[in-house]
PATOR-175114 format. One record per residue (C-alpha): residue in one letter; x, y, z. Coordinates in steps of 0.25 Angstrom, whole numbers. Layout:
<voros>
 code  east north    up
    a     X     Y     Z
...
</voros>
This chain:
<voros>
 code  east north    up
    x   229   531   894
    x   231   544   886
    x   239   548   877
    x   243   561   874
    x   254   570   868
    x   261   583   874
    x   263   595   869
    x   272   606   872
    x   262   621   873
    x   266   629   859
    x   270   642   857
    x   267   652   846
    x   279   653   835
    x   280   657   823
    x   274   648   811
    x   283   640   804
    x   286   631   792
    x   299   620   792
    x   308   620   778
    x   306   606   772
    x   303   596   762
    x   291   597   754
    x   281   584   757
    x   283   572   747
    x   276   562   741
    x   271   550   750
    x   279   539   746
    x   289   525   749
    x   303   528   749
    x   310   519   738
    x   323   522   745
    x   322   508   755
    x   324   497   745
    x   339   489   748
    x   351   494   744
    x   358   488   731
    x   351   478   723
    x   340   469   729
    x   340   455   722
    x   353   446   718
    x   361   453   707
    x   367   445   697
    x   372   452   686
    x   380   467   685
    x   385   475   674
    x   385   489   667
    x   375   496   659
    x   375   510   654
    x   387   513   666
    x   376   508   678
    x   376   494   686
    x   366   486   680
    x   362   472   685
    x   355   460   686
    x   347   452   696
    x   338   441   701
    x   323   441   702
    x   321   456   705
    x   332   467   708
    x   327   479   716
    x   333   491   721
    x   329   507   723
    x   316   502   728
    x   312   495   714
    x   312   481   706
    x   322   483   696
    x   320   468   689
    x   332   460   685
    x   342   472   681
    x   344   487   686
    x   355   495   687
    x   362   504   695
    x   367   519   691
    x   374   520   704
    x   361   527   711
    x   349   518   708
    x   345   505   702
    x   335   505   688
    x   329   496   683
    x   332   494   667
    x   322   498   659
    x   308   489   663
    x   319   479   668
    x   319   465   669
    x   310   459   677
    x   314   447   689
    x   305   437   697
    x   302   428   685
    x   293   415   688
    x   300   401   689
    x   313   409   686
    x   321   417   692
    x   325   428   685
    x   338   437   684
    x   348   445   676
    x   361   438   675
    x   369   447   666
    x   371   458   657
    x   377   461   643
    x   379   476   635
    x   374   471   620
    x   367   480   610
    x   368   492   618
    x   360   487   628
    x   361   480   642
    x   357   464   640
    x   352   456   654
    x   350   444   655
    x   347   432   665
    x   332   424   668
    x   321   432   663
    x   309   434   655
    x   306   448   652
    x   313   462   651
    x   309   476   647
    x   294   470   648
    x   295   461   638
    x   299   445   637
    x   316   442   638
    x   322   428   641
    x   331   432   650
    x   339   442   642
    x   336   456   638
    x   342   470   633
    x   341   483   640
    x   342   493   628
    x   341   506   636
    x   326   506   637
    x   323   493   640
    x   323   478   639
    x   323   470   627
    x   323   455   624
    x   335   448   616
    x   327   439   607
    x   320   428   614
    x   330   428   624
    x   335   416   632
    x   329   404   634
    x   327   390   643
    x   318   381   635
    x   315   373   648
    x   314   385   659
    x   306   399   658
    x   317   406   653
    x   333   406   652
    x   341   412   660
    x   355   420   656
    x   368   420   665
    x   380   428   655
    x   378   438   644
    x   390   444   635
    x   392   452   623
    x   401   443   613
    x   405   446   600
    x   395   456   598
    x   382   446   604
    x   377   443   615
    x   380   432   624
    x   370   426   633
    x   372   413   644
    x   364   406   653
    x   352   395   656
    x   345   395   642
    x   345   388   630
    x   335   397   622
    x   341   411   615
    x   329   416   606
    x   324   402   604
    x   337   396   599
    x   344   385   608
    x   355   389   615
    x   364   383   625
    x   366   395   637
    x   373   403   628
    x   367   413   618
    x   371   423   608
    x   362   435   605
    x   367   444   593
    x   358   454   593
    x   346   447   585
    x   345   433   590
    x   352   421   599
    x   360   412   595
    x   368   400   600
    x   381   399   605
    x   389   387   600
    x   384   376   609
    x   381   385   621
    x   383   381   635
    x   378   365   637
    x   374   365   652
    x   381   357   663
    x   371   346   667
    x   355   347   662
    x   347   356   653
    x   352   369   656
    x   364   375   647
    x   376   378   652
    x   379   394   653
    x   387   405   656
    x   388   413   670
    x   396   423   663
    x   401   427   648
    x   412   437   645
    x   419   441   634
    x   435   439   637
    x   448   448   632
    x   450   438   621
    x   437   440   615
    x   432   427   618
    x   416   427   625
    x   418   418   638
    x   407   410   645
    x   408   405   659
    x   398   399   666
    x   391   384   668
    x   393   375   657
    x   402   361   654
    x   406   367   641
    x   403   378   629
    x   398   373   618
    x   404   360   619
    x   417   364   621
    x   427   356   630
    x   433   362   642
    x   423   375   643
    x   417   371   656
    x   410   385   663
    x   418   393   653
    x   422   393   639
    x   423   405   628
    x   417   409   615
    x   421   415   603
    x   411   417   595
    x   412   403   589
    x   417   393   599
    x   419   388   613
    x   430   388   621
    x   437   382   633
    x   443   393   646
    x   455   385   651
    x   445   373   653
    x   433   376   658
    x   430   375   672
    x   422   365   681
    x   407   363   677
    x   403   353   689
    x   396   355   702
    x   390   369   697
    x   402   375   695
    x   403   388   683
    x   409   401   679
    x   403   412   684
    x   410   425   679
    x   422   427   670
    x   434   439   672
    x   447   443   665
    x   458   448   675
    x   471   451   670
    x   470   444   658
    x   464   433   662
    x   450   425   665
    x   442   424   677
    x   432   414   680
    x   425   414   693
    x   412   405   698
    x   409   391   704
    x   418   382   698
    x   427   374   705
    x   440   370   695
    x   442   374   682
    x   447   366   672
    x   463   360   673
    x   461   362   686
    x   466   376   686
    x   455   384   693
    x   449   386   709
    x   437   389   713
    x   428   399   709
    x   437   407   701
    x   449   405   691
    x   457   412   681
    x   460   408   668
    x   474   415   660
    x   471   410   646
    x   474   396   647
    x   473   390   661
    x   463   394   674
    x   468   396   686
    x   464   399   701
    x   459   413   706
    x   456   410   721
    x   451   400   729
    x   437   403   732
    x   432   391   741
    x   418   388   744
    x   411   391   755
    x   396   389   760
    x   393   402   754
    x   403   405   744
    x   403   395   732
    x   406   405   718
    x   409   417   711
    x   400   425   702
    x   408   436   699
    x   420   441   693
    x   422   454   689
    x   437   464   687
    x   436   479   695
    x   448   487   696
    x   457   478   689
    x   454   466   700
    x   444   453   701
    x   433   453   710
    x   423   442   710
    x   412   440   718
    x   402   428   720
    x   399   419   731
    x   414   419   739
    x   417   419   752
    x   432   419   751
    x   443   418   741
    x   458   414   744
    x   455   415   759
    x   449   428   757
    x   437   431   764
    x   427   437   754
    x   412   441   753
    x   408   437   739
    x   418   445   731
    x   433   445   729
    x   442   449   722
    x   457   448   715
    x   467   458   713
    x   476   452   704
    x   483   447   715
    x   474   440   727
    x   460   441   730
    x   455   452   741
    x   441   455   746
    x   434   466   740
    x   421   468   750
    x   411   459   745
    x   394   458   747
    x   386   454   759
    x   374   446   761
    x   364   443   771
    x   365   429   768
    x   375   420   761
    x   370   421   749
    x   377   433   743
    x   384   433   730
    x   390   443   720
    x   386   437   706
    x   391   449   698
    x   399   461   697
    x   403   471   688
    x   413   483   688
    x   406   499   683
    x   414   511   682
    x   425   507   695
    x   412   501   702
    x   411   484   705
    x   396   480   706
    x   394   467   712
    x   380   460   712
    x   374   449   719
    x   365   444   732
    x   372   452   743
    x   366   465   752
    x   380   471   755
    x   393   474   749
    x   408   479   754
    x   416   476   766
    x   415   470   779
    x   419   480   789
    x   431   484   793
    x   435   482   778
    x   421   492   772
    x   409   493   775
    x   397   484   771
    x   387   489   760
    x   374   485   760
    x   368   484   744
    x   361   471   738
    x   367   463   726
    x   373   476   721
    x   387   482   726
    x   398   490   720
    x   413   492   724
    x   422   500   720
    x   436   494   723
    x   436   497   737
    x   421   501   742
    x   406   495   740
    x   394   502   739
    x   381   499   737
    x   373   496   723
    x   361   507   727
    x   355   513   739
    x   344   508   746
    x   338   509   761
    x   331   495   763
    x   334   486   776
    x   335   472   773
    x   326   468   786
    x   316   472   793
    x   316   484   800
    x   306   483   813
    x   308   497   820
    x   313   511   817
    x   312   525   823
    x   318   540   818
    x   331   543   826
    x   334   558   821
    x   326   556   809
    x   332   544   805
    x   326   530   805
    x   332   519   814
    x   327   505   809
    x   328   493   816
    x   325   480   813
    x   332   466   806
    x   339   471   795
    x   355   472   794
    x   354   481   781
    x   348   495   779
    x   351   503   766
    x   365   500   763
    x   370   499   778
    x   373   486   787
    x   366   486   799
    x   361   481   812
    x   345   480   815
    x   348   496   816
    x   350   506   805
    x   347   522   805
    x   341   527   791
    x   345   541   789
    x   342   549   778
    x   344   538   767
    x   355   530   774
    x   354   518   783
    x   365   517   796
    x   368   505   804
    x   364   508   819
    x   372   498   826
    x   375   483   828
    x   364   476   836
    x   369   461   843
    x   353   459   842
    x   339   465   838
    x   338   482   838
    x   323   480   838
    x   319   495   841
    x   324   510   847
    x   321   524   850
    x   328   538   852
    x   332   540   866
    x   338   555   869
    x   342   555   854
    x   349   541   855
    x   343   531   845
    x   339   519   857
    x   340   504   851
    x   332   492   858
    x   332   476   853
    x   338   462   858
    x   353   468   856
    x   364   468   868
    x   375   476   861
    x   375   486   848
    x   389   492   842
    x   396   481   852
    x   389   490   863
    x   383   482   874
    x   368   485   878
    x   364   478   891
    x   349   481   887
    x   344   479   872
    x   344   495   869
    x   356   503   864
    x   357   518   860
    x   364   525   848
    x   368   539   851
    x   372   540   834
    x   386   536   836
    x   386   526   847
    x   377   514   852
    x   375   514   869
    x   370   503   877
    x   357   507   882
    x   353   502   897
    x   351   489   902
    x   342   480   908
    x   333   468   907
    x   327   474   895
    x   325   464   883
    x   323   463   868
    x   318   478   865
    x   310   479   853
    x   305   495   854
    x   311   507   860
    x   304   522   865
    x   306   535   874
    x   296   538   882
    x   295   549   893
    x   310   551   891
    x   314   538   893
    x   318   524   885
    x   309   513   884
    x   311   499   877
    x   300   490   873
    x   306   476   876
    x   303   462   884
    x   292   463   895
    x   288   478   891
    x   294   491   892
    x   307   496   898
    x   314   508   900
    x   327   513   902
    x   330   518   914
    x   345   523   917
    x   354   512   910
    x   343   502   915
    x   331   496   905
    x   319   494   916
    x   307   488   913
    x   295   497   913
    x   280   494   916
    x   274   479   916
    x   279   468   908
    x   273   464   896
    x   276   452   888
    x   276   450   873
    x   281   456   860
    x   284   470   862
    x   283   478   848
    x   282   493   850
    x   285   505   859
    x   280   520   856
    x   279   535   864
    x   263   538   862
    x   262   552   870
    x   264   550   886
    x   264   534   882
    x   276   523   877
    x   268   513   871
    x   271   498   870
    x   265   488   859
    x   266   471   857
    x   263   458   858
    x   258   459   873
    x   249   449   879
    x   243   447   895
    x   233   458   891
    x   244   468   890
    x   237   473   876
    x   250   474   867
    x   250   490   868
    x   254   496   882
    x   258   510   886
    x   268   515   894
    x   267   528   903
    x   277   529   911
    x   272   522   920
    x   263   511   919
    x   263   501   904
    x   248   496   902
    x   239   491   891
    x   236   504   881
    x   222   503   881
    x   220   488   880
    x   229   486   869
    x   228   479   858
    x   224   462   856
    x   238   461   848
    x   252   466   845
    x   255   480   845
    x   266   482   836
    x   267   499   833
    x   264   512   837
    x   263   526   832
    x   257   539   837
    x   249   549   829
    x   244   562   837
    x   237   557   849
    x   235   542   845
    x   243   531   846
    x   241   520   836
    x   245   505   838
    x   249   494   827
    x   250   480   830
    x   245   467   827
    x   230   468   836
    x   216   468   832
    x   210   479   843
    x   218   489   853
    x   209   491   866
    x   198   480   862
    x   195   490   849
    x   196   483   835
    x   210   490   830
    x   217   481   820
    x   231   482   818
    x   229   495   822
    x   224   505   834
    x   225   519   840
    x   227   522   854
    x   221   537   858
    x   215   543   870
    x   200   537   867
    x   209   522   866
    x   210   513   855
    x   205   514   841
    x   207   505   829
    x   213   511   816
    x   210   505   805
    x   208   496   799
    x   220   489   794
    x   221   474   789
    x   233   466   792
    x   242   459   803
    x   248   470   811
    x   253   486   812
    x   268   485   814
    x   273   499   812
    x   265   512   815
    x   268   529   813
    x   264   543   812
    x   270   551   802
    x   262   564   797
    x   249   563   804
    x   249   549   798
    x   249   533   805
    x   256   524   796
    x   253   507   797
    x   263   498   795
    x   262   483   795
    x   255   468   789
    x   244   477   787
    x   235   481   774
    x   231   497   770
    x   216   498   772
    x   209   499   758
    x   224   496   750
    x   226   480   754
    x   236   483   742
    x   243   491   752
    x   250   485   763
    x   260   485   776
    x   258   502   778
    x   248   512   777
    x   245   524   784
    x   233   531   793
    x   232   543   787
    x   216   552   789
    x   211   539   796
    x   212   527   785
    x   224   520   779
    x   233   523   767
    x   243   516   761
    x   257   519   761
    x   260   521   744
    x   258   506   740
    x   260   501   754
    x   272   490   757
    x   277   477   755
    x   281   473   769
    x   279   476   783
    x   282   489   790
    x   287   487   805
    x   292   500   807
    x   289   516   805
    x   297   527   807
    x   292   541   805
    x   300   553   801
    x   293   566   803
    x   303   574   795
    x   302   569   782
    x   289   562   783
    x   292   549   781
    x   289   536   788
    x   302   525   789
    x   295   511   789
    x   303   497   792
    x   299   485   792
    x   297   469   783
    x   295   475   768
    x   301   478   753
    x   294   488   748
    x   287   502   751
    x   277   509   742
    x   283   500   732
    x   296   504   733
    x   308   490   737
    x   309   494   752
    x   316   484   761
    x   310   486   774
    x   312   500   777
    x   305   510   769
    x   299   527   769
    x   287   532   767
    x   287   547   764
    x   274   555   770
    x   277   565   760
    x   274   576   773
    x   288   578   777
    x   286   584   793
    x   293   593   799
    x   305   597   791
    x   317   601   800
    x   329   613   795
    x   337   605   804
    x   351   611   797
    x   351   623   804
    x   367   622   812
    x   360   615   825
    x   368   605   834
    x   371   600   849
    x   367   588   856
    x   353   582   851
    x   352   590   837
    x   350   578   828
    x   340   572   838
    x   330   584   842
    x   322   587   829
    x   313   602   829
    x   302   603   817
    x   290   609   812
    x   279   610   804
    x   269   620   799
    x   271   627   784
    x   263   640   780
    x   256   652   786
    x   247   651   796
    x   251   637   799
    x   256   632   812
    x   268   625   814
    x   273   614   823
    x   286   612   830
    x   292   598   834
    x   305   594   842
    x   308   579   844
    x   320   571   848
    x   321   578   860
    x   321   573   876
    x   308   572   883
    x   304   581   891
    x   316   589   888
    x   315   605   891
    x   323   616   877
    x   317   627   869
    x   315   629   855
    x   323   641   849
    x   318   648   840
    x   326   660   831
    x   325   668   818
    x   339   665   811
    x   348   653   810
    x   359   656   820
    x   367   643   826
    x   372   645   837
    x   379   635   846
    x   372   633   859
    x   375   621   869
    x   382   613   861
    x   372   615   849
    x   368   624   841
    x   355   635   840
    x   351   636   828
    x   340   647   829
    x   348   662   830
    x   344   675   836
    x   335   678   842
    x   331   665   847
    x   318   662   853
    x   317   650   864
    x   304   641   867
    x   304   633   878
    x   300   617   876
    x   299   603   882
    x   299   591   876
    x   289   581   879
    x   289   566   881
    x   295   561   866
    x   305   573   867
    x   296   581   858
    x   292   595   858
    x   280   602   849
    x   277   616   845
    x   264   614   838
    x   255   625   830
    x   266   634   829
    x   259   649   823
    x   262   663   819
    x   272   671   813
    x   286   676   817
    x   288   691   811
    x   302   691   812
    x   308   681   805
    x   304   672   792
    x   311   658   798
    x   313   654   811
    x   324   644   819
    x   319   634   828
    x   329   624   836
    x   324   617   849
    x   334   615   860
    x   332   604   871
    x   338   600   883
    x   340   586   885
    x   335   582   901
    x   343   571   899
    x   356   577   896
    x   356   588   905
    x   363   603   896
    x   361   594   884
    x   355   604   874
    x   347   597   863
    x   347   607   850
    x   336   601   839
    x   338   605   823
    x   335   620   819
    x   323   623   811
    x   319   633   800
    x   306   637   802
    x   301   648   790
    x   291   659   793
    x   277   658   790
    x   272   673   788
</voros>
């Protein structure tokens, strides 16, 4: 078979050059990391009037590691100075909590260095960076200690946790710091059962001066009657109203005052006397007393968190309900009875909210969740990691971020935005279903699918959705294909037609790749189209007067077939193994897949299809090709596959003067998708990864060419039926040098004409509006088979006018007196 492109004939005009944005740098986007926080975040609190907390292992956010603190000015996340790092050996390492001491911002929890340089798991920010606070804090039978509670008390610093080392000298999980050294205090926190010391969740300093510790320990320094929570005064222990529980792993996790009085909340199950509930008590100066009932459940078993905001209690942990009320993680109290503030959401039952803190009218919680606020119809759902904020009434997010938390395993341009696909249900900081549309620097849900949306196209400027799926938006859909018109979704057809993986338009008219081979929609009816064939189907793509199929096909079918309107057969033999991608560049069509040779040629991976037949490009190293596309006269490569000459480099590269390159420093992950965008110059790649060019990038990512094409003045006052689907550009800059001309988005084999005039004079005409004013010159076209139409090597001068004003105007066959108006364009004079 050949292959071959049409053209419409050209016409002189004058030489042109399009207005646009000057080329940039190639280069990853580090726009596609999650939004929020990435990591469990244990600790929250203020430094320098920005949100600063503390994590587990490693925190990332805005496309970097920030180590075990960062914080937040409301924009982006930072590091603090050289930070502090995470994933320790043997340990795991964290920041548990923060103290303002000496003018400077004191973390601590399980670690061994800071600012560079060694720290025991406690340190000081002092503006610049990390400094250690003498030897630190110790366990003489572990690599290091680890740290739970800090506070400021009478001037020095007050540290709690798993240690029994400060600076050398022996301690009890309690530790005073005065500036110069540790010290002891009193007897310390004896531990429970075993070796370890007893210590303190949480250290506050009450209304009647006193320093309060509450936490895991069967007494304070001895003293009777101060199980999980005692006081200090500088001197002595203290009893709270008894003490609380110590058995079965009960403690006190956080501490409160309310309305003159002392909150408790954590695991325990009955303070002492008898007085308290579950989870949470009150204590008034002398007695405790209940402050809900917060049963247990399978996932909900205690409370982390207690913090006042707008003069009421919210607190936040593991609950599930509280006095019969329904809750998601958090509560809270008004004085009165407890209601639900919204809460975080999870992909798993393991979400908590282990801190909170209340900044300038803001709450910030922290925790294990991926999304905070209200369950429709109450609000809506935010989608941000282990970092959320409320305001009384409303959640948002903890930082932006454009990552999808699955894999994404298709996409196409709809109007020059992306349309991904693929087994995720968050993208940037929407919910969604398996489909979301990324516009500009926003992702937006495109329906709920009862099944797999596997794949689409455009269809007469509808976006066209095909899976194993039988209604989307409660719409029924007899066949698995709906269409989407940007408002509403519309059953497409019916039929025998099953499991759908890929969709195309071909010759005018819809086709689907699916069970047994090809099919078309014919009227309301998918029929099946040429022979059956039988295996995985992978991939469907327009190759000139061709539609080309690719999979896992056996009985000598080859794996690549083609499709001509008549008759589907074997492309040349095809290939000995899967055929997972296509992409066209000029007259050639190149294959990717999983196969060693295509046609009996040695072509591994990878293979070009042109008139003289098949040809191997190469070579490339790996497992397979799984994503393929032109963009700038360039192939780009994506799959399990090595750069030629870079093995460093992996999963991407591009064939560019007839060898491989890299893509910056390649990725971490494999692509399984590409979606060009002529415009901008920038390729859209989904797939299985975390990072791009180095840059955090969860599965969705953006390479920027750094050759923006053709740039489009499409704010010139057009409109009717079609304008935001038919696209008119150009290239060509400078004297002497010739200039092309570009419509797409049209109907095939659609009849219009191109208007061309010297001013900018909207006028409206059938039911749109012309943007090009008097006088007005009209070209004739036709579109060909992919709804395109070329003006190509476009020369000479214009003598009347410096600028010219182009619009193209189709008629839909289709829609018969349907006038499709495409943008206007400035084109400036080149003398």
């Amino acid at each position: 078979m050949k292959l071959h492109r049409s053209r419409t004939a050209g016409l002189t005009l004058a030489s042109i050059a399009l207005i646009g944005a000057p080329a940039q740098a190639q280069s990853w986007s580090e726009e596609f990391d999650l939004p929020g926080v990435a990591g469990r975040v244990f600790s929250t609190s203020s430094w320098q009037d920005q949100l600063v907390v503390g994590g587990y292992d490693y925190l990332q956010a805005d496309a970097q590691s920030l180590g075990l603190v960062a914080t937040f000015d409301g924009t982006s996340w930072s590091p603090l100075g050289s930070g502090i790092p995470g994933a320790g050996a043997f340990v795991d390492y964290d920041v548990r909590d923060f103290a303002i001491y000496d003018g400077g911002l004191v973390a601590a929890g399980t670690f061994t260095s800071a600012g560079g340089q060694p720290a025991k798991s406690i340190a000081l920010f002092d503006g610049v960076d990390w400094q250690p606070l003498g030897g630190g804090l110790d366990l003489s039978f572990a690599p290091t200690g680890s740290v739970f509670s800090l506070e400021v008390f009478q001037g020095d610093l007050y540290a709690s946790g798993q240690f029994n080392l400060a600076g050398g000298i022996p301690v009890q999980g309690l530790a005073r710091w005065d500036g110069q050294q540790w010290h002891a205090v009193g007897g310390g926190l004896p531990p429970v059962a075993g070796g370890t010391p007893g210590f303190a969740w949480e250290m506050s300093v009450g209304p009647d001066g006193l320093l309060y510790l509450a936490g895991e320990f069967p007494a304070a320094g001895g003293v009777a009657a101060t199980g999980n929570i005692a006081t200090w005064d500088g001197s002595n222990f203290a009893s709270v109203g008894g003490g609380f529980n110590v058995f079965g792993g009960a403690s006190v996790r956080d501490l409160a005052w309310y309305d003159g009085e002392l909150w408790a909340v954590g695991t325990y199950d009955l303070a002492a006397g008898g007085a308290g509930d579950e989870k949470a008590a009150i204590f008034d100066g002398s007695t405790w007393r209940a402050a809900g009932n917060f049963p247990d459940s399978a996932v909900g078993t205690r409370l982390d968190a207690i913090c006042v905001f707008q003069d009421q209690v919210y607190v936040g942990g593991n609950i599930v309900s509280v006095d019969g009320l329904s809750v998601r993680r958090m509560a809270r109290f008004d004085g009165t009875s407890w209601t639900s503030p919204g809460g975080i959401f999870a992909q798993s039952i393991n979400q908590f909210v282990f801190d909170m803190v209340a900044i300038d009218g803001t709450l910030w919680v922290g925790g294990e969740f991926s999304s905070v606020g209200y369950l429709p119809p109450a609000g809506e759902v935010i989608v941000t990691n282990s970092v959320g904020a409320f305001d009384g009434s409303s959640w948002s997010g903890g930082g932006k971020g454009l990552g999808v938390n699955g894999p994404v395993r298709a996409s196409l341009d709809w109007n020059g935005a992306t349309v991904a696909f693929g087994d995720f249900n968050q993208a940037g900081d929407q919910q969604v279903d398996s489909v979301a549309l990324l516009d500009g620097d926003n992702w937006f849900p495109l329906g709920t699918f009862n099944g797999a949306a596997d794949g689409g196209t455009v269809f007469q400027n509808d976006l066209v959705v095909v899976g194993n799926f039988t209604s989307v938006d409660g719409v029924s859909t007899p066949a698995p294909a709906a269409r989407f018109d940007g408002t509403t979704w519309h059953s497409l057809g019916s039929g025998a037609m099953a499991n759908a993986v890929a969709a195309a338009v071909y010759g005018g008219e819809l086709y689907a790749l699916a069970d047994f081979g090809l099919w078309r929609l014919e009227g309301s009816t998918w029929n099946q189209v040429g022979m059956s064939i039988f295996g995985a189907p992978y991939a469907l793509h327009v190759h000139g007067d061709l539609l080309l199929v690719g999979g896992s096909y056996g009985f000598g079918q080859g794996n690549v077939l083609a499709w001509d309107g008549q008759t589907l057969a074997s492309l040349g033999g095809g290939t000995d193994d899967a055929v997972r991608a296509f992409a066209s560049l000029g007259d050639d069509l190149y294959v990717g897949g999983e196969f060693g040779t295509a046609g009996g040629v040695q072509a591994p991976l990878l293979a070009r299809w042109s008139d003289s037949g098949w040809s191997g490009v190469g070579p490339l190293t790996g497992t397979e090709v799984t994503a393929l596309a032109a963009l700038g006269g360039e192939l780009f490569v994506g799959g399990n596959l090595f750069v030629p000459g870079n093995p460093a480099n992996k999963y991407i590269a591009r064939l560019a003067g007839g060898s491989f390159e890299a893509l910056g420093t390649g990725m971490v992950g494999q692509p399984l998708t590409m979606t060009t965008h002529e415009q901008s110059g920038s390729l859209d790649v989904g797939g299985i990864f975390q990072s791009a060019g180095g840059a955090i990038a969860h599965n969705f990512s953006r390479w920027d060419t750094g050759v923006s094409g053709p740039v489009c003045q499409a704010d010139l006052g057009f409109g009717g039926p079609g304008q935001s689907v038919l696209t008119l550009c150009g290239t060509g800059l400078g004297s002497g040098q010739s200039s092309d001309l570009r419509l797409t988005g049209a109907a095939p084999a659609a009849l219009g004409v191109l208007a061309v005039g010297l001013v900018e004079q909207p006028t409206p005409l059938f039911a749109g509006i012309l943007v090009a004013g008097n006088p007005v010159l009209t070209i004739p076209l036709a579109t060909d088979a992919a709804g395109e139409y070329e003006q190509l090597g476009l020369a000479g001068g214009h003598p009347l006018s410096p600028a010219l004003f182009l619009q193209a105007l189709v008629i839909n066959p289709s829609v018969p007196g349907q006038v499709e108006f495409s943008n206007g364009i400035l084109a400036q004079f080149q003398p």
